[in-house]
VMD Tcl script that builds the backbone (N, CA, C; Angstrom):
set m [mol new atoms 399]
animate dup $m
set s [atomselect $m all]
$s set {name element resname resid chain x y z} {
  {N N UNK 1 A 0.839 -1.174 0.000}
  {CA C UNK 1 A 0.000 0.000 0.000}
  {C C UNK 1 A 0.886 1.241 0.000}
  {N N UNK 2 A 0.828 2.077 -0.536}
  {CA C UNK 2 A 1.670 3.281 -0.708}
  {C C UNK 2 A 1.044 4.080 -0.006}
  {N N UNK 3 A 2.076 5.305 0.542}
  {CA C UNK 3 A 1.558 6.054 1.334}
  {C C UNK 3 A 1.485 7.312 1.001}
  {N N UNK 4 A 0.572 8.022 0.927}
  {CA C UNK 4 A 0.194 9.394 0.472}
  {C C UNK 4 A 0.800 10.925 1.110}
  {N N UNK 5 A 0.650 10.389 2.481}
  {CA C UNK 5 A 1.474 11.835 2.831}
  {C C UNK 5 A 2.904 11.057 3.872}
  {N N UNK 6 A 3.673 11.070 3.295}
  {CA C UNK 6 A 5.242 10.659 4.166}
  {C C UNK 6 A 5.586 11.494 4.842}
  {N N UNK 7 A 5.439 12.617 5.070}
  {CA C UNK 7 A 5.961 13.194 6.481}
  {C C UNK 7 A 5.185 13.080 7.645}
  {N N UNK 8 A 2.896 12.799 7.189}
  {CA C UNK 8 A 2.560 13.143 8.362}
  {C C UNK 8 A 2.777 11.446 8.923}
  {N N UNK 9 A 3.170 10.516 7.498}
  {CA C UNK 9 A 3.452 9.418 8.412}
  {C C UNK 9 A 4.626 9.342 9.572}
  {N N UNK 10 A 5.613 9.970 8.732}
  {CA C UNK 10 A 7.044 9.827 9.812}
  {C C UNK 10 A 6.315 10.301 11.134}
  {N N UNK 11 A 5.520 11.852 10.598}
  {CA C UNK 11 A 5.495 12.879 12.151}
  {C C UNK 11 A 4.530 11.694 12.979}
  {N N UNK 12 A 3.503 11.104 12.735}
  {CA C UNK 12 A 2.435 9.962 13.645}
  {C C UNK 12 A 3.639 9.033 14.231}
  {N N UNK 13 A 4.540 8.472 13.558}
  {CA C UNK 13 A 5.492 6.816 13.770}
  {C C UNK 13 A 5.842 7.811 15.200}
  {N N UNK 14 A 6.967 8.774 15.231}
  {CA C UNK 14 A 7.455 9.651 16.078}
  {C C UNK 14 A 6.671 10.147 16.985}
  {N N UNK 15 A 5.141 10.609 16.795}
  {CA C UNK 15 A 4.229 10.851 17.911}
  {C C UNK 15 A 3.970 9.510 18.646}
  {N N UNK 16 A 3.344 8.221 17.744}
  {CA C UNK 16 A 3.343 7.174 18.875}
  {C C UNK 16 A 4.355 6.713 19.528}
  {N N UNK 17 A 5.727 6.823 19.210}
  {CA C UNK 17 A 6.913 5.905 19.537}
  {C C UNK 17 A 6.923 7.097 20.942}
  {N N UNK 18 A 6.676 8.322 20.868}
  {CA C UNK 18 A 7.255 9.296 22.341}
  {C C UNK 18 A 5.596 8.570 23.106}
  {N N UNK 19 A 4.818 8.416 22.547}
  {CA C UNK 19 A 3.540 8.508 23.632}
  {C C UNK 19 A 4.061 7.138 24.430}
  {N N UNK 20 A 4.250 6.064 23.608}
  {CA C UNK 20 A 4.826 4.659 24.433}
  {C C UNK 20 A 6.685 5.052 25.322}
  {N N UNK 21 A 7.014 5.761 24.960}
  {CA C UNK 21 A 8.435 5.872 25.449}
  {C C UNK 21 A 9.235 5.075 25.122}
  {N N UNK 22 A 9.362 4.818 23.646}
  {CA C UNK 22 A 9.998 3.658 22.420}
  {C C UNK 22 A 11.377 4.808 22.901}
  {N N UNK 23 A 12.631 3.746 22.784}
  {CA C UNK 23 A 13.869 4.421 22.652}
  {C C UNK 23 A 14.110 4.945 21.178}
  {N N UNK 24 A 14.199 3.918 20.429}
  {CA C UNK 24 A 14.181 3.897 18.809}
  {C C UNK 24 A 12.193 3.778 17.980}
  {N N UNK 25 A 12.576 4.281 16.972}
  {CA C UNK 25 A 11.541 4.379 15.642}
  {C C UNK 25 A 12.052 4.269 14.483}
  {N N UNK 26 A 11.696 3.533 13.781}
  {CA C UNK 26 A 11.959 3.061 12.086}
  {C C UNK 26 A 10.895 3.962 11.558}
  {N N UNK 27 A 10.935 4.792 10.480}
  {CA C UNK 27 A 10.198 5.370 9.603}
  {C C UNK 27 A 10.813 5.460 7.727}
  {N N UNK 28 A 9.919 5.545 7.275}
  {CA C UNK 28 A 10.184 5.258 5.892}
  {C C UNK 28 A 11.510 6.493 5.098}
  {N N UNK 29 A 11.802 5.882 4.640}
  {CA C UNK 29 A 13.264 6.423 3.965}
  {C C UNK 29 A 12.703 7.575 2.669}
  {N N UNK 30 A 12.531 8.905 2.877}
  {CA C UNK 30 A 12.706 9.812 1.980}
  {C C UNK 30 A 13.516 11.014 2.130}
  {N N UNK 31 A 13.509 11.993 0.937}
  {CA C UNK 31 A 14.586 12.768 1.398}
  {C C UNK 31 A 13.967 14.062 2.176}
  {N N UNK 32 A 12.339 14.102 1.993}
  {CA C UNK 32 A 12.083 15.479 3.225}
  {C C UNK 32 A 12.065 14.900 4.136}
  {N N UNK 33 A 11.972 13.368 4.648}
  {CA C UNK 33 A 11.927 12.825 5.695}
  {C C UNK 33 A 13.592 13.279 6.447}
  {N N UNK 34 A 14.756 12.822 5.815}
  {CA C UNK 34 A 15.935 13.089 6.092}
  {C C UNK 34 A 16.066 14.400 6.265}
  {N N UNK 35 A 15.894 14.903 5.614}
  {CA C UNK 35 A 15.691 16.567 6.047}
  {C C UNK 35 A 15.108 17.454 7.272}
  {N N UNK 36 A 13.560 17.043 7.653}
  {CA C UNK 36 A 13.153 17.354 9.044}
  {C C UNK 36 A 14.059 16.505 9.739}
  {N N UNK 37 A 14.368 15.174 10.085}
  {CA C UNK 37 A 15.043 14.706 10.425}
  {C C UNK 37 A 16.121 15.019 11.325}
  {N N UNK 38 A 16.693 15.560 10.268}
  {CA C UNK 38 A 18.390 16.429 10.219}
  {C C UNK 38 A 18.034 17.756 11.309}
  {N N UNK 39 A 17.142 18.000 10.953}
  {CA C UNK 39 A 16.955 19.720 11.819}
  {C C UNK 39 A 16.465 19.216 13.586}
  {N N UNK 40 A 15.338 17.822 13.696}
  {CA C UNK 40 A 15.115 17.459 14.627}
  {C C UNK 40 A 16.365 17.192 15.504}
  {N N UNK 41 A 17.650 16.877 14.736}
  {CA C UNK 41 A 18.701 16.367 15.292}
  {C C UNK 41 A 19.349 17.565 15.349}
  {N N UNK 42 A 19.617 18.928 15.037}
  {CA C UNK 42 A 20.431 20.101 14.888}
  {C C UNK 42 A 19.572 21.072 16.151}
  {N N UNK 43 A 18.233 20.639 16.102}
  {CA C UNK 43 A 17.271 21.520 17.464}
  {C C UNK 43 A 17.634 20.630 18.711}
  {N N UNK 44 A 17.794 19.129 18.594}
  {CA C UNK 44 A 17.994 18.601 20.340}
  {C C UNK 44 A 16.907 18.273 20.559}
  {N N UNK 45 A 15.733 17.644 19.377}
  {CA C UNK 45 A 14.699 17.146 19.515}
  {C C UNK 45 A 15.344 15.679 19.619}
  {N N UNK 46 A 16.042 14.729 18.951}
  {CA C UNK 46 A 16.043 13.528 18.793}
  {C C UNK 46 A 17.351 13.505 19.392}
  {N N UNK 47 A 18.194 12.484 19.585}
  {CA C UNK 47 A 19.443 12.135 20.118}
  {C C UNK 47 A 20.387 11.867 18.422}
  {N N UNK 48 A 20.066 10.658 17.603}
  {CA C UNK 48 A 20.442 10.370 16.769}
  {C C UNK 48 A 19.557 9.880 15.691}
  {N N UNK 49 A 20.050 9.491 14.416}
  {CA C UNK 49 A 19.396 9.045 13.341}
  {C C UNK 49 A 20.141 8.513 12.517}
  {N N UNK 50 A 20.330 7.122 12.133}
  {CA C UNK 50 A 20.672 6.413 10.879}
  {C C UNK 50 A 19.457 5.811 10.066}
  {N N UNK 51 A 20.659 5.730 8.049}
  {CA C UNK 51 A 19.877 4.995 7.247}
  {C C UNK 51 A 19.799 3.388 7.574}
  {N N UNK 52 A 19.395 3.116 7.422}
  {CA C UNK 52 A 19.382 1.271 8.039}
  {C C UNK 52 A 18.232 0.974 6.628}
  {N N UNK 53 A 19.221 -0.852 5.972}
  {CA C UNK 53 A 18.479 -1.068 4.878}
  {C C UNK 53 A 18.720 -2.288 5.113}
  {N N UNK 54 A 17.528 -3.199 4.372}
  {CA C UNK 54 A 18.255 -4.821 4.562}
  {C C UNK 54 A 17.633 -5.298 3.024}
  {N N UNK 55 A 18.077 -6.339 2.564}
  {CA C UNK 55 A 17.975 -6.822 1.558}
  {C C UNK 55 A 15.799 -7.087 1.221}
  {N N UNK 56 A 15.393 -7.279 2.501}
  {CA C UNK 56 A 13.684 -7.448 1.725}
  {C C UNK 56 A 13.389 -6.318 2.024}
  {N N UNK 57 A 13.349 -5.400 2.893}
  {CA C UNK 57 A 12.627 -4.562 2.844}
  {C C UNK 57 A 13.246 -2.928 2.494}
  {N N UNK 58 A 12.822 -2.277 2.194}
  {CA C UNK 58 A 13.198 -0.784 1.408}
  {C C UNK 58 A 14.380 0.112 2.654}
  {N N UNK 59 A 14.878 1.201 2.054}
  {CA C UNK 59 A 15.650 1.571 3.134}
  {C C UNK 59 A 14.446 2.465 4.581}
  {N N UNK 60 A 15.313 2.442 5.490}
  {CA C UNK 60 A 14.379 3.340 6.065}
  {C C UNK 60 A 15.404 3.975 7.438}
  {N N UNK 61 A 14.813 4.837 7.974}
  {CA C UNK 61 A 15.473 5.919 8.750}
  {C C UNK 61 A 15.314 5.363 10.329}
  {N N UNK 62 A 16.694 5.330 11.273}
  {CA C UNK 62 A 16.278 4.851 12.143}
  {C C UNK 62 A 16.661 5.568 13.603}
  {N N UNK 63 A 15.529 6.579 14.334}
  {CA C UNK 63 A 15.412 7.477 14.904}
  {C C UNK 63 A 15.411 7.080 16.487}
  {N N UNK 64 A 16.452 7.678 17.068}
  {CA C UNK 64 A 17.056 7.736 18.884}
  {C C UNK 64 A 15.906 8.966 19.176}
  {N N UNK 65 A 15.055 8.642 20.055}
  {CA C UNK 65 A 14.514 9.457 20.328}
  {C C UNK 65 A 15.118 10.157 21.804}
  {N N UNK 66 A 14.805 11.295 21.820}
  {CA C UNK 66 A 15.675 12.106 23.354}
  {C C UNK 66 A 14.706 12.674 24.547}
  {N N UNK 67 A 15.031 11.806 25.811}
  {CA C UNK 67 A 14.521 11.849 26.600}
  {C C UNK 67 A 14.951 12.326 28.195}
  {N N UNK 68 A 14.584 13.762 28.855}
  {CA C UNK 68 A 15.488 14.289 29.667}
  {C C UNK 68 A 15.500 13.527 30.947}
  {N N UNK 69 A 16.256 13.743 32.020}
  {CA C UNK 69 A 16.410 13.045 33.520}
  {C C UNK 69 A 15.186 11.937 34.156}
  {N N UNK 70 A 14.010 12.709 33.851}
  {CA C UNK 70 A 12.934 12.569 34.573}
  {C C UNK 70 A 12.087 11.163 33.520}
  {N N UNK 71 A 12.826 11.037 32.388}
  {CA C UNK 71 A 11.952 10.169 31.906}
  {C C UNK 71 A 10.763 10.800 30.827}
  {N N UNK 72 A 10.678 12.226 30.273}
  {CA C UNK 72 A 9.887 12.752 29.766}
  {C C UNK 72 A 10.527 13.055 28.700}
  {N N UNK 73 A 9.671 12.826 27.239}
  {CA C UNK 73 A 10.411 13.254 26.249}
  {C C UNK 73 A 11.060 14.494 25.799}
  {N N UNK 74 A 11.643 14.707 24.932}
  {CA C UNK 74 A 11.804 16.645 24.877}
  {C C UNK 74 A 10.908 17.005 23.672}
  {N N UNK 75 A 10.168 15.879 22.833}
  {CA C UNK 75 A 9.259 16.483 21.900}
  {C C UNK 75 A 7.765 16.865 22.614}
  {N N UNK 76 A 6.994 17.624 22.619}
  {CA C UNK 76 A 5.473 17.413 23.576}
  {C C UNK 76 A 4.871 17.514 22.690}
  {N N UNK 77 A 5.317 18.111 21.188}
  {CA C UNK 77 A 3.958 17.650 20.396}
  {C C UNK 77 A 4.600 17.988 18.617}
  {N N UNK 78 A 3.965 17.741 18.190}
  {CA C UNK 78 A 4.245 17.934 16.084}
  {C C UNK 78 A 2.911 17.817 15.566}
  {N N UNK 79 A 2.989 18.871 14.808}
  {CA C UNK 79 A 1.887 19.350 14.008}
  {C C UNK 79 A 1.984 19.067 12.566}
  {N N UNK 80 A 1.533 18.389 11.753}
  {CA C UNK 80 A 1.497 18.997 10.304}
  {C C UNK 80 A 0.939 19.993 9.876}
  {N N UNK 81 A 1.359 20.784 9.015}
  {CA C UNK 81 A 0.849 21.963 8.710}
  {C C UNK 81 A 0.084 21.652 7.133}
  {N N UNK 82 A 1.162 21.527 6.422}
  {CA C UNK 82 A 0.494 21.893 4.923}
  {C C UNK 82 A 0.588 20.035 4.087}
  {N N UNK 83 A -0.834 20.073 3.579}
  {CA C UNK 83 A -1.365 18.553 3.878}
  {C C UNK 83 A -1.219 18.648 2.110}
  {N N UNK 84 A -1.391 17.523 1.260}
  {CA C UNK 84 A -1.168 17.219 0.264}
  {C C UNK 84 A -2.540 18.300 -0.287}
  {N N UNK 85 A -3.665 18.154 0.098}
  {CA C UNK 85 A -4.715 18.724 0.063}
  {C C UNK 85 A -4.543 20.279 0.554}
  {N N UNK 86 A -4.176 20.570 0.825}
  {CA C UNK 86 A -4.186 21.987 0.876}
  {C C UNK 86 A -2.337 22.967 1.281}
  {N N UNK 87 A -2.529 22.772 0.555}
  {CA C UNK 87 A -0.633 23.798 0.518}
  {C C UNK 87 A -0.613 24.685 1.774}
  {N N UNK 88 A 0.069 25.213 2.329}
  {CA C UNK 88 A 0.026 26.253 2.559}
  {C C UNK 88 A 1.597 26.829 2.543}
  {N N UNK 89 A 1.457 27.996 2.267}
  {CA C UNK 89 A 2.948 28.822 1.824}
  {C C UNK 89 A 2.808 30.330 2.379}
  {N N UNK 90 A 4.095 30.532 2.535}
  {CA C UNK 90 A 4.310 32.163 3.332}
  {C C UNK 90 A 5.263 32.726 2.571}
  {N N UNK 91 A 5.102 34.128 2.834}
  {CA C UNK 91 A 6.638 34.770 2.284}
  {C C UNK 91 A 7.248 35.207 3.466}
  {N N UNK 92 A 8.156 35.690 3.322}
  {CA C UNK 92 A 9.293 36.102 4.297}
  {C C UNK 92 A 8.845 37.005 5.427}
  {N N UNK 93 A 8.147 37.970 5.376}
  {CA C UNK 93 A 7.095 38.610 7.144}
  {C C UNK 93 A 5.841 37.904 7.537}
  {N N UNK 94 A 5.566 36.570 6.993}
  {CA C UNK 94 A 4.751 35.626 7.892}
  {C C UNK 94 A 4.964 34.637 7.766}
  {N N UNK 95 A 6.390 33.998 8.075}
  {CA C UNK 95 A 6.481 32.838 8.509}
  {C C UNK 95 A 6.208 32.796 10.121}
  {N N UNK 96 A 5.250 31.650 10.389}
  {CA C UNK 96 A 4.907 31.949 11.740}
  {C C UNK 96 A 6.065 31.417 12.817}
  {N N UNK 97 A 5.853 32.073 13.797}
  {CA C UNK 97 A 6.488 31.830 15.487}
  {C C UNK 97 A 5.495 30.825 16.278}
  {N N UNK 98 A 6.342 29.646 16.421}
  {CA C UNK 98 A 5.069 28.439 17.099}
  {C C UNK 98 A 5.514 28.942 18.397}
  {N N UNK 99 A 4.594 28.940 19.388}
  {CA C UNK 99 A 4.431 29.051 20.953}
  {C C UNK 99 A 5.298 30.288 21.273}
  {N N UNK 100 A 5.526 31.454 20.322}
  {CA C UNK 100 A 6.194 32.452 20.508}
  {C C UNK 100 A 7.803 32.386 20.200}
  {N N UNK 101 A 8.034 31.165 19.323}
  {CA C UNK 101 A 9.903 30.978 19.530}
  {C C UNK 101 A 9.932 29.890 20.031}
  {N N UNK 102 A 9.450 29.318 21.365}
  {CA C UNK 102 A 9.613 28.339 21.665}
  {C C UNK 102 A 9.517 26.617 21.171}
  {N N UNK 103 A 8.788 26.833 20.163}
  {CA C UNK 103 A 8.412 25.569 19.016}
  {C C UNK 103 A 9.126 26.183 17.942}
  {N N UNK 104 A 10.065 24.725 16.925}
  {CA C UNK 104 A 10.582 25.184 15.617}
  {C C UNK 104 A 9.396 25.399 14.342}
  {N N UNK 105 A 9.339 26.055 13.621}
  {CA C UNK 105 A 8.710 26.236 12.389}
  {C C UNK 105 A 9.117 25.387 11.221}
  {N N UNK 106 A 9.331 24.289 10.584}
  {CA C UNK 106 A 10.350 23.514 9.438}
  {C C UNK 106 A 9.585 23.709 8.372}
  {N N UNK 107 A 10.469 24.587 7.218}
  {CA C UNK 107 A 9.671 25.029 6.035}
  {C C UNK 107 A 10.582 24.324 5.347}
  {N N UNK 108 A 9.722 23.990 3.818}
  {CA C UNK 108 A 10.459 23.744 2.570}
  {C C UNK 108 A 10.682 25.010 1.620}
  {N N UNK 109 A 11.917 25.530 1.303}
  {CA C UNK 109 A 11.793 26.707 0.832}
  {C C UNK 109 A 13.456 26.461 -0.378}
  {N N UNK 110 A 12.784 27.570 -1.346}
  {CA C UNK 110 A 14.319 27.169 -2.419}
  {C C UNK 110 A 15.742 27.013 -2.375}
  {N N UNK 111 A 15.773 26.635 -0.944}
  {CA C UNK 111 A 17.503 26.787 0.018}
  {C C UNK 111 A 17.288 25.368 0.491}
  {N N UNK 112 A 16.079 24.203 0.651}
  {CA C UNK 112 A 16.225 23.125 1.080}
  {C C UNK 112 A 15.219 22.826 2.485}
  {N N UNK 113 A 15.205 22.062 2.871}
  {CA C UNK 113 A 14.587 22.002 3.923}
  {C C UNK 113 A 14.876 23.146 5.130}
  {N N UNK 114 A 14.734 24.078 6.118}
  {CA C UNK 114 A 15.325 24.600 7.124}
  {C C UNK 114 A 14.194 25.083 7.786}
  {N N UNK 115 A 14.706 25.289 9.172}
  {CA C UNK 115 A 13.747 25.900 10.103}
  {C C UNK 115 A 13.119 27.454 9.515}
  {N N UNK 116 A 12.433 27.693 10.435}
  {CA C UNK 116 A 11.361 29.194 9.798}
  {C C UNK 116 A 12.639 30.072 10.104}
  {N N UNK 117 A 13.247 30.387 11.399}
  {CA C UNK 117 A 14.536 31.240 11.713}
  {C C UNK 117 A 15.296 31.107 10.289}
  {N N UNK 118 A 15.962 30.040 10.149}
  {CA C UNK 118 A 16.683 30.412 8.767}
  {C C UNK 118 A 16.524 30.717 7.818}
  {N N UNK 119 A 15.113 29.974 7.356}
  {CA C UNK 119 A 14.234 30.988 6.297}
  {C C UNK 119 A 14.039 32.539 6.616}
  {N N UNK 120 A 13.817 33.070 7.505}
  {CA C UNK 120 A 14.071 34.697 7.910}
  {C C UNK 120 A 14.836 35.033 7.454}
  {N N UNK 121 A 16.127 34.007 8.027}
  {CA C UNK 121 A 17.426 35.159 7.842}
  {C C UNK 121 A 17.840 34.792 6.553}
  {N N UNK 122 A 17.320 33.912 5.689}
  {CA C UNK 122 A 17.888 33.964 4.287}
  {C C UNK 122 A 16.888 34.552 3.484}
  {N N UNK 123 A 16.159 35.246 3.830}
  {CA C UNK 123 A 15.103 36.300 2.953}
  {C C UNK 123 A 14.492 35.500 2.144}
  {N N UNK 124 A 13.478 34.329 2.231}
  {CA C UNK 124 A 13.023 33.205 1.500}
  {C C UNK 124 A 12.050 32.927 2.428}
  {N N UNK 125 A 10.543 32.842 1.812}
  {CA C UNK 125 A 9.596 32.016 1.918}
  {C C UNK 125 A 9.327 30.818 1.895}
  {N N UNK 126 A 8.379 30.110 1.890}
  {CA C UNK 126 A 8.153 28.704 1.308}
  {C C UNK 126 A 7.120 28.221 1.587}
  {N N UNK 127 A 6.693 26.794 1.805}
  {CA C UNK 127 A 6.110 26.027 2.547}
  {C C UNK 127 A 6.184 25.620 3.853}
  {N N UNK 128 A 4.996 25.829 4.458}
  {CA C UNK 128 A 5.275 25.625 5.926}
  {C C UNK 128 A 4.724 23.782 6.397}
  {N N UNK 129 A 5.696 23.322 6.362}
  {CA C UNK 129 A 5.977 21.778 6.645}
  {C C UNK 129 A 5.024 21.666 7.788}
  {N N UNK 130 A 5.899 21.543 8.952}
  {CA C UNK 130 A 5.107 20.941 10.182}
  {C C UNK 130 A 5.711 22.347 10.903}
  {N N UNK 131 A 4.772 21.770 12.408}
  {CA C UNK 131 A 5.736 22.516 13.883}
  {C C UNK 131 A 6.271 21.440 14.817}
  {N N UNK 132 A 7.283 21.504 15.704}
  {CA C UNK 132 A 7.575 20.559 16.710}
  {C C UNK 132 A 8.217 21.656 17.913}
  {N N UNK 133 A 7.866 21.556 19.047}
  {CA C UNK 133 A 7.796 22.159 20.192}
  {C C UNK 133 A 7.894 20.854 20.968}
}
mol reanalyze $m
mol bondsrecalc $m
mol representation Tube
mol addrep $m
């Protein structure tokens, strides 16, 4: 069965794996997947991430999730934003601020995947991916 939207799958695999307190999550191997990914790992949302592939089944991404002293994750929540069904896109004075700064913004914009901050500071709009706070 093929899957229609691959990020809000990754973002669900990653919401259930923190609701159970999974150390690791396998999610499907693409390259916006590797991309939020990469930034989850550059914000101090996740611990680590490798490609992991085996001969039957396809490659896929395999995610350390990060969890502080107390046993509580450091993600509390991820949003998808812009759904196959409905786009949504900003230019450069409304890319939004999730929880005031405190949540990242991850846009797709003509520089590559990057948070909403770097989209600011590289004077570029885009698509507004998800949020994770």
């Amino acid at each position: 069965m093929a899957i229609m939207d691959p990020i809000a799958d990754m973002l669900t695999r990653i919401r259930n794996a923190v609701m159970v307190q999974k150390q690791d999550v396998l999610v499907p191997f693409s390259n916006p997947n590797l991309g939020i990914i990469d930034i989850f790992q550059s914000e101090g949302f996740i611990k680590a991430h490798k490609i992991v592939s085996s001969e039957k089944a396809k490659k896929s991404i395999e995610v350390s999730l990060n969890y502080d002293e107390e046993g509580k994750s450091v993600i509390k929540g991820l949003k998808r934003v812009s759904k196959p069904g409905l786009r949504v896109y900003v230019k450069k004075g409304e890319i939004p601020r999730y929880y005031g700064g405190i949540g990242v913004t991850i846009m797709s914009t003509p520089n590559g995947i990057v948070t909403g901050g770097k989209a600011w500071r590289d004077n570029s709009g885009g698509e507004v991916l998800c949020y994770v706070w």
